[in-house]
C-alpha positions as CSV (number, residue, x, y, z in Angstrom):
1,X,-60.3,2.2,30.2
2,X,-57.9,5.0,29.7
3,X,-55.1,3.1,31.7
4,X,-55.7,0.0,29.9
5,X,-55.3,2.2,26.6
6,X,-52.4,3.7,27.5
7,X,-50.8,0.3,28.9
8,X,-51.7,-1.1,24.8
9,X,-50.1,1.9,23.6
10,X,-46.7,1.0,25.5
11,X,-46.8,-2.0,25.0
12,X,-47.3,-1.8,21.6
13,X,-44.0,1.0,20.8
14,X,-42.0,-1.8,22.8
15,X,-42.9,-4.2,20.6
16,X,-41.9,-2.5,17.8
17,X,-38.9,-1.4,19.1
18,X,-37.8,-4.5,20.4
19,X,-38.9,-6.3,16.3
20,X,-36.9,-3.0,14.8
21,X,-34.0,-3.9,17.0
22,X,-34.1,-7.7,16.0
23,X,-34.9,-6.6,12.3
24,X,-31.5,-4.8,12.5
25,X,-29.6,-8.0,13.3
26,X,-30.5,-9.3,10.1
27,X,-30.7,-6.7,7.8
28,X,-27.3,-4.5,7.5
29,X,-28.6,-0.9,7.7
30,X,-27.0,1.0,5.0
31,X,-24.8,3.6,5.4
32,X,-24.3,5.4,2.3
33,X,-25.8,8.9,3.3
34,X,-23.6,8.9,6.3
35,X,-20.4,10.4,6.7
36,X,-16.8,10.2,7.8
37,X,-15.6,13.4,10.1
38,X,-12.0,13.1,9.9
39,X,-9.6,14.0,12.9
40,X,-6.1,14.4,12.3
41,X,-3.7,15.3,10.9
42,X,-5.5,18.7,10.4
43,X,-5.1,20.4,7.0
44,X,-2.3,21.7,5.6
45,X,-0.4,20.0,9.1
46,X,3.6,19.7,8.7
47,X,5.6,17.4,11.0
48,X,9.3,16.6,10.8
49,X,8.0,13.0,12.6
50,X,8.1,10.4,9.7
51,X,5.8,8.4,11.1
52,X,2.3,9.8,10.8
53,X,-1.3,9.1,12.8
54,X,-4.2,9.0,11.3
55,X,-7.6,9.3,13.4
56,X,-11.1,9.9,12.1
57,X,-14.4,9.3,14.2
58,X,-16.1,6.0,14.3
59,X,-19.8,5.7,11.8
60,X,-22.3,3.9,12.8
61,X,-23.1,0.5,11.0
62,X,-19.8,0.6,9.6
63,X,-17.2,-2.7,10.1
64,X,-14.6,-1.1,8.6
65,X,-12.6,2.2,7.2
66,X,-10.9,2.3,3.6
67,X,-8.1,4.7,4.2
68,X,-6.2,6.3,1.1
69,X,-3.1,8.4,1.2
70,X,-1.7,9.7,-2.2
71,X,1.0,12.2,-3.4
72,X,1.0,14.9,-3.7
73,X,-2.7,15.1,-3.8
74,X,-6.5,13.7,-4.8
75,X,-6.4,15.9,-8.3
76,X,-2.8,15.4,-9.2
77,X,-1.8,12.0,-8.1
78,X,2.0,11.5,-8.8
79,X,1.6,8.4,-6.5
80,X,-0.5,6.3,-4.5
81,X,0.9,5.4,-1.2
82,X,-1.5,3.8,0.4
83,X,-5.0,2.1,0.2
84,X,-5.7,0.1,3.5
85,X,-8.9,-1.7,5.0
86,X,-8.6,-0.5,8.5
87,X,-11.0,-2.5,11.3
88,X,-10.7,0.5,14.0
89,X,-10.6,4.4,13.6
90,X,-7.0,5.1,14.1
91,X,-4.4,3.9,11.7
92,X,-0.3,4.6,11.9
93,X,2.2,4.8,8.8
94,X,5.8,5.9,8.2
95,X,6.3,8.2,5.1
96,X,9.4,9.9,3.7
97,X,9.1,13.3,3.5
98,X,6.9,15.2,0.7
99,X,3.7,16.6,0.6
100,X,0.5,14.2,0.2
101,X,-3.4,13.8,1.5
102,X,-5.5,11.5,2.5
103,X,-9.1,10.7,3.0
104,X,-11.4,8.1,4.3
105,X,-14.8,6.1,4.3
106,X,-17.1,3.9,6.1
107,X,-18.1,0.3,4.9
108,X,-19.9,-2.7,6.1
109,X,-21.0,-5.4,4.0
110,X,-23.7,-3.8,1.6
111,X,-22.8,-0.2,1.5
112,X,-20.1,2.9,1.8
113,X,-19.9,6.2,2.4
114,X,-18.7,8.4,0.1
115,X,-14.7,9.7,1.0
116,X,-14.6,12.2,3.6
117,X,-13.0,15.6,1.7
118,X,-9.3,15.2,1.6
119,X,-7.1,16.6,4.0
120,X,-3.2,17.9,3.2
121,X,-0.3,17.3,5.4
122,X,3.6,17.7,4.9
123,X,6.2,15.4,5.9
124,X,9.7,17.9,6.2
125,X,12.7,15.7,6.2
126,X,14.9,15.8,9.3
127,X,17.5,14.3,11.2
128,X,17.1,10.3,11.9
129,X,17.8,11.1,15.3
130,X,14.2,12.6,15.6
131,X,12.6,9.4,14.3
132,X,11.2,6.3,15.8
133,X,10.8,2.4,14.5
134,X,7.7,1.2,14.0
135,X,7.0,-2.4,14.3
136,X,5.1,-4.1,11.5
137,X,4.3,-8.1,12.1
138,X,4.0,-10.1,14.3
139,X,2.0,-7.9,16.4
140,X,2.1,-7.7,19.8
141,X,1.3,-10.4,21.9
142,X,1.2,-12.6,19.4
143,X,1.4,-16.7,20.0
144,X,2.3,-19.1,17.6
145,X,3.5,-22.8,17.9
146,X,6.0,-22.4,14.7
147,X,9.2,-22.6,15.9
148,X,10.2,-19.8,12.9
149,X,8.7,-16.4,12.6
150,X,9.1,-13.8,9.8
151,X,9.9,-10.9,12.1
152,X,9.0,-7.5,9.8
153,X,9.3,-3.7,10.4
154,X,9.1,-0.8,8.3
155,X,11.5,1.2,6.4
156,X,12.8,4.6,7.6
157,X,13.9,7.3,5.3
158,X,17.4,7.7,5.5
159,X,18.4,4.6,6.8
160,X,20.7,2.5,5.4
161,X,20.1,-0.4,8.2
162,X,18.3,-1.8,11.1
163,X,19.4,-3.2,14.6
164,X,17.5,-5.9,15.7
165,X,17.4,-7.4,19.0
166,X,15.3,-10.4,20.8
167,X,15.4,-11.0,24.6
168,X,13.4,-12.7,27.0
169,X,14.4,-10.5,29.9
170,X,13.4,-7.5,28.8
171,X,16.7,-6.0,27.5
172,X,17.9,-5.9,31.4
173,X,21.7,-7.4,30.2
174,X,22.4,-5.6,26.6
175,X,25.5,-7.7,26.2
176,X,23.3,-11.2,27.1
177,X,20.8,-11.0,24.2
178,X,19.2,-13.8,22.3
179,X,19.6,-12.3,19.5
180,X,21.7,-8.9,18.6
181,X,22.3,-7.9,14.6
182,X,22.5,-5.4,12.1
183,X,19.8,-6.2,9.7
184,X,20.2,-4.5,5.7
185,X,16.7,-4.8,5.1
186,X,13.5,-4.8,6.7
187,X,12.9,-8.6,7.8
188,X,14.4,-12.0,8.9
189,X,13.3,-15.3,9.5
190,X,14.2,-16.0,13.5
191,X,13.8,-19.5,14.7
192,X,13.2,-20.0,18.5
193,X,16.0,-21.8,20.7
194,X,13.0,-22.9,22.6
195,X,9.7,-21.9,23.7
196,X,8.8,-19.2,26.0
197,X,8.1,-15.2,25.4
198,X,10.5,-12.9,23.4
199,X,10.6,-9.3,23.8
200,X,11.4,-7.3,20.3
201,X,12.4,-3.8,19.0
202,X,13.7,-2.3,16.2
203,X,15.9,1.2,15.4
204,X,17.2,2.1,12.0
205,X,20.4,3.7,11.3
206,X,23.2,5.2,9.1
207,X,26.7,6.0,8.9
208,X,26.5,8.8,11.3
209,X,23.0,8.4,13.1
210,X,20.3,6.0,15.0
211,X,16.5,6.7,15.4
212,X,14.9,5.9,18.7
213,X,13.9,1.9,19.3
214,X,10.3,0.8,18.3
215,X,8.1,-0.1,21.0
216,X,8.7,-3.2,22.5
217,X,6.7,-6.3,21.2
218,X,6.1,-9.2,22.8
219,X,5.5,-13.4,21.2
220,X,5.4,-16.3,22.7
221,X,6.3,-19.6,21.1
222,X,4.5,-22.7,22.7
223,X,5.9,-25.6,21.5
224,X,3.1,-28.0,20.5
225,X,2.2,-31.1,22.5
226,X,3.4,-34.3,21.3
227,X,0.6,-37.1,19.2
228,X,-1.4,-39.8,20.6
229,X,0.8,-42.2,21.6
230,X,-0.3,-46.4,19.8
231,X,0.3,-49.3,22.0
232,X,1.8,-52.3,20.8
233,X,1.9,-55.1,22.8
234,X,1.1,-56.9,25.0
235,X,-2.3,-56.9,22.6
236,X,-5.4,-56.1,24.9
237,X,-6.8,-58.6,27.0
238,X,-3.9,-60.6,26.6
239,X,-2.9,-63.2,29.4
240,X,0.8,-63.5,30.3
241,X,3.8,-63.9,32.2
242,X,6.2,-61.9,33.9
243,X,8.4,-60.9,33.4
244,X,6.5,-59.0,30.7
245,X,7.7,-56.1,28.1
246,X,5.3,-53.4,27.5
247,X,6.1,-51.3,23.8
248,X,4.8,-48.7,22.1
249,X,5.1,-46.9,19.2
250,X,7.2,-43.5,19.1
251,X,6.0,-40.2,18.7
252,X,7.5,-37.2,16.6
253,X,8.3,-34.5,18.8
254,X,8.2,-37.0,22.2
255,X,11.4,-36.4,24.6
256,X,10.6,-38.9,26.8
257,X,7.4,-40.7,28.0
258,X,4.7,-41.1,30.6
259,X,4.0,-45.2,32.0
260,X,0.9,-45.5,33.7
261,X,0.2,-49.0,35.3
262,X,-3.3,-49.2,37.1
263,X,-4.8,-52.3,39.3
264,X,-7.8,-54.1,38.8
265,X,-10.3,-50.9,38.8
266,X,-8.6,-49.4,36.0
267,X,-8.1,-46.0,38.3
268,X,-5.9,-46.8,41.0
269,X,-2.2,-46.6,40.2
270,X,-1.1,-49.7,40.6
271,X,2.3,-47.9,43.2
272,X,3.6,-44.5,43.3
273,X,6.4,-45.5,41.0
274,X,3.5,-44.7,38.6
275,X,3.6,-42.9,36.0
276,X,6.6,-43.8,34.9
277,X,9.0,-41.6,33.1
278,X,10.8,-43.6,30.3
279,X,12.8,-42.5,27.5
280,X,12.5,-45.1,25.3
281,X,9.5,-47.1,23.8
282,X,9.4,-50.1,25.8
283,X,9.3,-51.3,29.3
284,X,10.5,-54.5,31.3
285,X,7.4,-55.0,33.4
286,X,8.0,-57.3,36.3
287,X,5.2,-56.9,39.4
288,X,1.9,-58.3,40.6
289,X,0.8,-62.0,41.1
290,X,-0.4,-64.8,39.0
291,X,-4.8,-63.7,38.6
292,X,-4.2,-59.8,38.6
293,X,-5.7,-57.6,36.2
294,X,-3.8,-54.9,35.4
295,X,-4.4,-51.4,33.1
296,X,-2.1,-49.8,31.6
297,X,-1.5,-46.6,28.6
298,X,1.3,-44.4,27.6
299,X,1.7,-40.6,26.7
300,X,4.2,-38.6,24.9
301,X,5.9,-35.7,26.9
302,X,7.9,-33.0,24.9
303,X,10.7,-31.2,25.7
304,X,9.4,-28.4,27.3
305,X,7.1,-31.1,29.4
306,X,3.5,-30.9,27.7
307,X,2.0,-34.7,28.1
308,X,0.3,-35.3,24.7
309,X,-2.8,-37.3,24.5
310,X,-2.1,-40.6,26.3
311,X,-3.2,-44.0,24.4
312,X,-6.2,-45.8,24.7
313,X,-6.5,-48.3,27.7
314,X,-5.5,-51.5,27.4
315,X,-5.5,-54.6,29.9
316,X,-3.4,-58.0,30.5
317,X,-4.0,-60.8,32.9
318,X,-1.0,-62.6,34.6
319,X,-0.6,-66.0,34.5
């Protein structure tokens, strides 16, 4: 009796662990008596880096950390300079020199902490030689299929401009760049000569000095595959005669297109001239014998060589 008691009792607290766990999947479990112990920049920390990093440790429960920075502090606010959402526990920004604090707290969808107690810091101006660029959007390893991108970084005291530069060899040839230009402000529209990765980094400067370059970023544009190509005649199930002109309609972005001609199974290329590579929307078809059935569809093919989605199937019969 006593091990079959004691074998209830376990199995019973795993029970309820196992419901409290499943109850927590559900129900957000709030966080509002928790709290937010803050890492660095310690108090009263001075730094002659502009660009500062913020770090705090992670709360349970929470999805996110609100972070404020203000000038010159919580109980004299001349300014606030910043007041971010912030998915992880670290968080970078570039200030200009002055005194300021900050503080931070924990949220999820129900509740918040309350603000950790602020912390003071001190940003002491200094040469832009000291500095370094920091990168603002896209982010890294980003992938679009626009063939433009809004290229962004942030400002640096003291600078007057940026030099921006684009490369898909990673800056190995400085005078063979895809792109190499002083930039007034903090942002330009770049369109893509084509589609592959581009490396990117940023430095500010002045009349008589340059910061160091940003870290590098990378994006890569794809260009998107062609449409669904439409057949147009012969119409399905037609019967004809050679010699016989297959067309389609054409395709926005197509460079060139993609024949395939199939025998009687509908699987079987119908010779390994097939598929076809044609660059326009139409085809002089002149093989088989009087009785064959033959399959045939089209796809679009881009420039860089992505095949869209090829047309539906269609069939003729030679007379």
């Amino acid at each position: 009796m006593k091990l079959k008691h004691l074998l209830y009792i376990l199995t019973f607290f795993l029970t309820a662990n196992t419901l409290l766990s499943s109850c927590k999947e559900f129900i957000e479990p709030s966080i509002a008596k928790r709290q937010v112990n803050i890492e660095a920049p310690a108090d009263n920390y001075q730094s002659t880096k502009y660009t500062v990093n913020f770090w705090w440790d992670e709360v349970e429960d929470a999805l996110s950390y609100r972070l404020q920075v203000v000038a010159p502090g919580f109980d004299s606010i001349g300014g606030l300079i910043l007041d971010t959402l912030v998915k992880g526990n670290k968080f970078s920004a570039t200030l200009e020199p002055g005194n300021y604090q900050w503080r931070v707290r924990a949220e999820n969808g129900s509740s918040q902490t309350a603000y950790s107690t602020a912390r003071s810091f001190v940003v002491e101006e200094s040469s832009l030689t000291n500095q370094t660029m920091t990168l603002s959007s896209p982010a890294n390893n980003f992938v679009t299929t626009q063939n433009t991108v809004l290229f962004k970084w942030n400002s640096l005291f003291g600078a007057t401009k940026y030099q921006l530069e684009i490369d898909t060899n990673n800056f190995a040839n400085e005078n063979a760049l895809t792109y190499n230009n002083v930039v007034p402000g903090q942002q330009i529209n770049f369109t893509f000569p084509k589609d592959q990765t581009y490396a990117w980094r940023v430095r500010a400067e002045n009349e008589t000095e340059q910061s160091k370059w940003s870290a590098v970023n990378y994006v890569t544009y794809q260009l998107p595959p062609p449409g669904q190509v439409t057949l147009a005649s012969p119409a399905n199930g037609s019967a004809v005669t050679l010699p016989l002109q297959l067309s389609w309609n054409a395709v926005d972005g197509a460079a060139s297109y993609k024949l395939y001609v199939f025998k009687s199974d509908s699987t079987t290329l119908y010779s390994n001239a097939f598929p076809l590579k044609v660059t326009t929307t139409s085809y002089n078809f002149n093989l088989g014998n009087p009785g064959n059935q033959l399959y045939w569809k089209v796809s679009a093919v881009n420039a860089s060589g992505k095949e869209g989605k090829p047309s539906g199937l269609r069939n003729f019969v030679l007379l």
